[in-house]
N, C-alpha and C positions, 0 to 999 in steps of 0.2 A: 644735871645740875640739881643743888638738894634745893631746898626751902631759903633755908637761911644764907644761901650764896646769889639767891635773885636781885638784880637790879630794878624790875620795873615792878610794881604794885599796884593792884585794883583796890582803890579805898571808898570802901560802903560809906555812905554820909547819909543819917535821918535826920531832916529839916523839923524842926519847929512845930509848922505846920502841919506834918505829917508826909511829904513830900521825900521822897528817897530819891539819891545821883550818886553817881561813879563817877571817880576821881582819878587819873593816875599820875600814879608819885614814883618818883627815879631816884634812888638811891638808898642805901643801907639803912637796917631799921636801928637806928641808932637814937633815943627817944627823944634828944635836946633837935636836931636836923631834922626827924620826923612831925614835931609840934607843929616846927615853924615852918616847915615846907607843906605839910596838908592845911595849914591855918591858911595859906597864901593862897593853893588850890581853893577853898574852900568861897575864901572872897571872890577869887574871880568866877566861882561858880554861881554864886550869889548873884553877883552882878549879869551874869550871861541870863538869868531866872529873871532877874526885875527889868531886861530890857521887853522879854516873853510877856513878864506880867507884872506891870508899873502899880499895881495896887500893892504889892508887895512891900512891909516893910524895908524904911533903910538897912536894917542890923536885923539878921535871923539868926538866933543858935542852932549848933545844929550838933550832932555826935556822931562820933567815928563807931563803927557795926562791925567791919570787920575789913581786914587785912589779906588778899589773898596775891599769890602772883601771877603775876601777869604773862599770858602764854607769847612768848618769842616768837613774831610768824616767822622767821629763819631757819626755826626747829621744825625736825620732820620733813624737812624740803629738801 
């Protein structure tokens, strides 16, 4: 399978605070689908973070590092 025919995605996300997490996102890197489906990722990751540690801001920005795919554990088996 090349690169660009992958469905699942490891998305690098650095927090704000300096805080790094991995995200994965399913579906084609298609930029308008990718915004809004890693944005969604992203909150609910947020929120999995502030229940860990409530001193956390409500709203953290955070940016996307890097895109890579996600190894199929079906492959190779």
């Amino acid at each position: 399978m090349s690169v660009l025919q992958a469905k699942r995605w490891l998305v690098a996300l650095r927090w704000a605070d300096g805080e790094r997490s991995t995200v994965v996102y399913e579906g084609p890197l298609w930029v308008g689908k990718v915004t809004q489906a890693v944005h969604v990722l992203a909150q609910a990751e947020h929120r999995r973070r502030r229940q860990a540690e409530p001193e956390l801001p409500a709203q953290l920005e955070y940016e996307i590092r890097s895109f890579k795919p996600a190894q199929d554990s079906s492959e190779g088996a």
